[in-house]
KOLDOKE-489321 format. One record per atom (N, C-alpha, C): residue number from 1; residue in three letters; chain; atom name; x negated, y negated, z negated. Coordinates in steps of 0.05 Angstrom, whole numbers, always signed. Layout:
KOLDOKE-489321
NUM_ALA_A_CA_X_Y_Z $
...
This chain:
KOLDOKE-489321
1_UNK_A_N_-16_+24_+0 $
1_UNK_A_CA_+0_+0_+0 $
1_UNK_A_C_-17_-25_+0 $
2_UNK_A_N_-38_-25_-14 $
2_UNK_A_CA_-59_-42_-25 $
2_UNK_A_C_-73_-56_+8 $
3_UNK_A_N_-82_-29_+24 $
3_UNK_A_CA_-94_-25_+45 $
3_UNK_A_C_-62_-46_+59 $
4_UNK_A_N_-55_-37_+67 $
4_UNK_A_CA_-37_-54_+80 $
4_UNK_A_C_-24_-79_+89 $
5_UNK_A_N_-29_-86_+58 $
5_UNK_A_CA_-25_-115_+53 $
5_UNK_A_C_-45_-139_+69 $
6_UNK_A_N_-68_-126_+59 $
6_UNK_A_CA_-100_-136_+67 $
6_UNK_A_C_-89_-133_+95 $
7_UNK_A_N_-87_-111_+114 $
7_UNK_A_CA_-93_-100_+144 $
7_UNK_A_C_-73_-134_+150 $
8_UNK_A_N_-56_-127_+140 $
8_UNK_A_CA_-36_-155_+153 $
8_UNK_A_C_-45_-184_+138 $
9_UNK_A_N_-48_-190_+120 $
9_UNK_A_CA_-59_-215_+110 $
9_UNK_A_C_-90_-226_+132 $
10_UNK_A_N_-102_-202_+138 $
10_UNK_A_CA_-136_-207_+165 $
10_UNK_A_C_-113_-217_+178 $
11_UNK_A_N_-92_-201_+200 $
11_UNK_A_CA_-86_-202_+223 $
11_UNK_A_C_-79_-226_+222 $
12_UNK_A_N_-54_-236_+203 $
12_UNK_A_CA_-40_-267_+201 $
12_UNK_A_C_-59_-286_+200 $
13_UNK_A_N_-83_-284_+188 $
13_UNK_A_CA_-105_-318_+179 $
13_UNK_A_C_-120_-309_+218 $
14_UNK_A_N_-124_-285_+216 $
14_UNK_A_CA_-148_-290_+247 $
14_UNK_A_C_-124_-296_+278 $
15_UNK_A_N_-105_-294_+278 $
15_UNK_A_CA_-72_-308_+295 $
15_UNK_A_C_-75_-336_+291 $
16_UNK_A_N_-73_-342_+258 $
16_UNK_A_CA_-74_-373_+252 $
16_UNK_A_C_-98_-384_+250 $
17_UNK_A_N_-126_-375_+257 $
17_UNK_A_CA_-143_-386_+272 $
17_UNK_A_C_-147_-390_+299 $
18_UNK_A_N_-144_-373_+311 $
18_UNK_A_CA_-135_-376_+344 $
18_UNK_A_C_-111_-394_+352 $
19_UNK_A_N_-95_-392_+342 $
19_UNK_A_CA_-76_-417_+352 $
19_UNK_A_C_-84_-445_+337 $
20_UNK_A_N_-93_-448_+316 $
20_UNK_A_CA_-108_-479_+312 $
20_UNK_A_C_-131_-470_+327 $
21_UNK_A_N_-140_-459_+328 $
21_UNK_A_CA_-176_-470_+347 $
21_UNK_A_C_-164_-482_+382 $
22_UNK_A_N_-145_-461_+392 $
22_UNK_A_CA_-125_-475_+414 $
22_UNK_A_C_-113_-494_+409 $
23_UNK_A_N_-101_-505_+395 $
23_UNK_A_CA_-82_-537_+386 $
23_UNK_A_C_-110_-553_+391 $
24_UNK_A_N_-130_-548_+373 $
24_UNK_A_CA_-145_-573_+373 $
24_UNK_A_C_-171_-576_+383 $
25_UNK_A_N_-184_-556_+399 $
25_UNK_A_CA_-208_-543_+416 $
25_UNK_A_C_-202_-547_+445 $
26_UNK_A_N_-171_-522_+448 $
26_UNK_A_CA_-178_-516_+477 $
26_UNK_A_C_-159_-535_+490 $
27_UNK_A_N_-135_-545_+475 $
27_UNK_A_CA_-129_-560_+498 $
27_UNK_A_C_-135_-584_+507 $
28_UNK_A_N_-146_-602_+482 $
28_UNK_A_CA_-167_-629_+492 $
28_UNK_A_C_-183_-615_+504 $
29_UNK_A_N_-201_-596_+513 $
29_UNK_A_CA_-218_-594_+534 $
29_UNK_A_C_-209_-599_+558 $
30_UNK_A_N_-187_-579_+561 $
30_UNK_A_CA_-156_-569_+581 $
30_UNK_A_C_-158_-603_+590 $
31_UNK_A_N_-147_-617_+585 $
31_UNK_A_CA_-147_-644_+589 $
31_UNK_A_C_-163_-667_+597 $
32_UNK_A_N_-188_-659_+586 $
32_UNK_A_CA_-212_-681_+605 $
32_UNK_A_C_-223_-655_+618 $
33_UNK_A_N_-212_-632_+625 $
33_UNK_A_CA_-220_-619_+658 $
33_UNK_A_C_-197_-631_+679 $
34_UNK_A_N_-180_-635_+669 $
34_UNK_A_CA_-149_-647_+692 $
34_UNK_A_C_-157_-678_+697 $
35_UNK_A_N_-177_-690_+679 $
35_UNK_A_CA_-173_-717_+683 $
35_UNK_A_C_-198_-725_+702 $
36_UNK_A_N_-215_-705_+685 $
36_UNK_A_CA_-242_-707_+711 $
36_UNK_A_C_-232_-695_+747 $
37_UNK_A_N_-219_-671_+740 $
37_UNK_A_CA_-208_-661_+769 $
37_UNK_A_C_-185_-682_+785 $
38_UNK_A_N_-174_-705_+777 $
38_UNK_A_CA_-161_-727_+784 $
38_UNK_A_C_-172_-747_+783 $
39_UNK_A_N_-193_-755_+771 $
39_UNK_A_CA_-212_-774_+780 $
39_UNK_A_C_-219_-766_+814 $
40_UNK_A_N_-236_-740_+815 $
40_UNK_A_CA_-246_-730_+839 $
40_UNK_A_C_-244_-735_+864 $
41_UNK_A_N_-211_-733_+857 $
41_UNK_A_CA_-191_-725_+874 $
41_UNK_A_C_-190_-758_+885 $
42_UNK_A_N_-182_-776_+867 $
42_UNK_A_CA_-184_-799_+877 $
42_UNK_A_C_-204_-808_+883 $
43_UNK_A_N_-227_-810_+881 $
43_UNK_A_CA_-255_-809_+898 $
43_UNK_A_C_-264_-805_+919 $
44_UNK_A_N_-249_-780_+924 $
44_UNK_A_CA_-244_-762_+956 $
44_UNK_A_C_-227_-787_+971 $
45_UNK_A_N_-199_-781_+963 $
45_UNK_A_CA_-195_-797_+984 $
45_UNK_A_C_-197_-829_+978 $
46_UNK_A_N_-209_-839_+959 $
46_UNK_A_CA_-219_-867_+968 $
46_UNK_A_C_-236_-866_+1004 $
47_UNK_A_N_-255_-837_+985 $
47_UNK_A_CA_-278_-846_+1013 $
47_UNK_A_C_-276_-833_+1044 $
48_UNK_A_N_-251_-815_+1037 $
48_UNK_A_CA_-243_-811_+1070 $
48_UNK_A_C_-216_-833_+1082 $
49_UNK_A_N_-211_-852_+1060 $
49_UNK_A_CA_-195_-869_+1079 $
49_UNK_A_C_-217_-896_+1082 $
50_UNK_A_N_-245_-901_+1069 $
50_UNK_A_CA_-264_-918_+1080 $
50_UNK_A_C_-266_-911_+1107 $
51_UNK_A_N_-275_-879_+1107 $
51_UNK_A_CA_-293_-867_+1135 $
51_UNK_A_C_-271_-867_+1162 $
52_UNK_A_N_-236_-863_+1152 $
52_UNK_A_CA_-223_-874_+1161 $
52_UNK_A_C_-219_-903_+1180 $
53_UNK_A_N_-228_-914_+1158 $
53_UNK_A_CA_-226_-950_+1165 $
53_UNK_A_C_-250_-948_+1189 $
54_UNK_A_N_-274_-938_+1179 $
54_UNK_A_CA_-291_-949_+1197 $
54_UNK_A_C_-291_-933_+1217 $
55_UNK_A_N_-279_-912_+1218 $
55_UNK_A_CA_-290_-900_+1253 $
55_UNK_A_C_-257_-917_+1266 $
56_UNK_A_N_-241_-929_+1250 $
56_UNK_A_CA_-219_-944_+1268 $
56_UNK_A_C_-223_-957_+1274 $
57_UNK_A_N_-256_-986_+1256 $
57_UNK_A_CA_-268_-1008_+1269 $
57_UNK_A_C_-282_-1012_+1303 $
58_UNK_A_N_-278_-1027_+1312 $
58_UNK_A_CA_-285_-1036_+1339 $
58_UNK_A_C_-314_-1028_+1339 $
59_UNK_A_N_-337_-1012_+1358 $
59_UNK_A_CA_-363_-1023_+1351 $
59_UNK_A_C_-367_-1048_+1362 $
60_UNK_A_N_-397_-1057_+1350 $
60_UNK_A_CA_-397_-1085_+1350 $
60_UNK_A_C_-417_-1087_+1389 $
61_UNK_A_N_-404_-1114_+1390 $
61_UNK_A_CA_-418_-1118_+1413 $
61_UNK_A_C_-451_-1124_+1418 $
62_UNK_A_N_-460_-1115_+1444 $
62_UNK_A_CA_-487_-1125_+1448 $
62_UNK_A_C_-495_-1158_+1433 $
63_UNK_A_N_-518_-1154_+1415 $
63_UNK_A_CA_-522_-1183_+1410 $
63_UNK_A_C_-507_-1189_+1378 $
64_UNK_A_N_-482_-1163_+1371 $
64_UNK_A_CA_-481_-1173_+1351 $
64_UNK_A_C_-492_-1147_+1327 $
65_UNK_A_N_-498_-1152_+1302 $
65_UNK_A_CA_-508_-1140_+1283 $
65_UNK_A_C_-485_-1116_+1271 $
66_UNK_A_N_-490_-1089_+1280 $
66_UNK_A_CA_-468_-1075_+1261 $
66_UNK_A_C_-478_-1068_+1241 $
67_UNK_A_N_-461_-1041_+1223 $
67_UNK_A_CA_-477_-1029_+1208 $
67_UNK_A_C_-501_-1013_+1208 $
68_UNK_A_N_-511_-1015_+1196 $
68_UNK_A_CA_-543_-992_+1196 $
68_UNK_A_C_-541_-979_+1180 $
69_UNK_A_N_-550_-951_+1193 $
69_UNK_A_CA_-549_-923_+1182 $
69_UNK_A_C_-569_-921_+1170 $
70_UNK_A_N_-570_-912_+1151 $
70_UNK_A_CA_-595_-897_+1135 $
70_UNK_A_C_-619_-913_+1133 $
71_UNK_A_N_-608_-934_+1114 $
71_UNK_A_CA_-632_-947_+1119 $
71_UNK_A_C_-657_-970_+1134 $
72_UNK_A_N_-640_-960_+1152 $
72_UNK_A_CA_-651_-975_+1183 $
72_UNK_A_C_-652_-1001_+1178 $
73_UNK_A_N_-672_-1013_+1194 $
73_UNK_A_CA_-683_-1047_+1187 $
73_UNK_A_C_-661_-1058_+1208 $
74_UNK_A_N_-652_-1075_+1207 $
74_UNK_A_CA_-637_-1099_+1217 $
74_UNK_A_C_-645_-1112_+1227 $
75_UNK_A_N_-645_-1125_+1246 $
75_UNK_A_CA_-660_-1147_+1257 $
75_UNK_A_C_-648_-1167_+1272 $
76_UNK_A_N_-630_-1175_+1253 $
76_UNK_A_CA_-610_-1193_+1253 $
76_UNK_A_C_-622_-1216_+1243 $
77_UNK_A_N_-632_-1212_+1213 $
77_UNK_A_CA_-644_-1224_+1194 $
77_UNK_A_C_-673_-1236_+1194 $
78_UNK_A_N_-687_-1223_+1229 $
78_UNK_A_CA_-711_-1226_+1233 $
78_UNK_A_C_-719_-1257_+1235 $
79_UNK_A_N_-750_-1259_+1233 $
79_UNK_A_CA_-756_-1285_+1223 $
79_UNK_A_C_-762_-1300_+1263 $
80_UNK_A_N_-750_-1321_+1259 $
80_UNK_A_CA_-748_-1334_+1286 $
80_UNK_A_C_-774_-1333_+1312 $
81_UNK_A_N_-800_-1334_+1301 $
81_UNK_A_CA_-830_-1326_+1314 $
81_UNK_A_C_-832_-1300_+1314 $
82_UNK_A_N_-814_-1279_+1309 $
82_UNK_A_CA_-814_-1249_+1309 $
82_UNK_A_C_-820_-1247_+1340 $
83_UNK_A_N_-843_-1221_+1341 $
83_UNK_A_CA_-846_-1217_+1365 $
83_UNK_A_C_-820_-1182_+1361 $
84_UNK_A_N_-813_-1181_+1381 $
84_UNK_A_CA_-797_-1159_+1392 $
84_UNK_A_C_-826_-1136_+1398 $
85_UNK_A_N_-817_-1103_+1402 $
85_UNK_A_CA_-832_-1091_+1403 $
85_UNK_A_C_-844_-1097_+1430 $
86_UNK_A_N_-828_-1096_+1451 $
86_UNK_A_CA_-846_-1099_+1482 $
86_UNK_A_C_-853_-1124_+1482 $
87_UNK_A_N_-852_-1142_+1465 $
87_UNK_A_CA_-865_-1164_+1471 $
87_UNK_A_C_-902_-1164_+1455 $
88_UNK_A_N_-891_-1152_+1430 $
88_UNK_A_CA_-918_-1146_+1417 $
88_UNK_A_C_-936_-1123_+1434 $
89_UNK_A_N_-926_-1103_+1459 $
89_UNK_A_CA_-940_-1091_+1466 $
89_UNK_A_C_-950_-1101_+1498 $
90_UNK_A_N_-928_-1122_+1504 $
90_UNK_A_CA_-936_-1134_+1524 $
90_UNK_A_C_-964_-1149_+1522 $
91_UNK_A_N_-974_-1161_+1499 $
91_UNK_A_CA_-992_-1180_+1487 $
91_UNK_A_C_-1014_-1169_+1489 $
């Protein structure tokens, strides 16, 4: 009888540890994984309706400055006595 009591008194406290360690462990985790996975999500499509925008932009005409990829020097910005490459190789 003794044995018994005990077998069920373990089972009830280690139940009512698992359901508080879930109330106050797992589902605030549960919750900044949904909030990070919705951040994401809006991230994504921020930056496929940018890439959107710009492959809908006009390219730019001869003479005028577009974007530069990766890096790339501009030479928009170039200093007015700038020699051009075939001119510096013309020289």
């Amino acid at each position: 009888m003794d044995d018994n009591r005990n077998m069920m008194l373990a089972i009830g406290l280690s139940v009512a540890i698992l359901v508080l360690w879930q109330v106050f462990v797992g589902w605030p985790q549960l919750e900044k994984q949904r909030e990070a996975q919705k951040l994401q999500q809006q991230q994504q499509q921020q930056q496929q309706q940018q890439l959107q925008q710009q492959a809908q932009s006009p390219a730019p005409q001869p003479g005028q400055s577009g974007p530069t990829l990766g890096g790339a020097p501009s030479t928009a910005g170039a200093e007015p006595g700038a020699a051009t490459r075939e001119q510096a190789l013309a020289a």
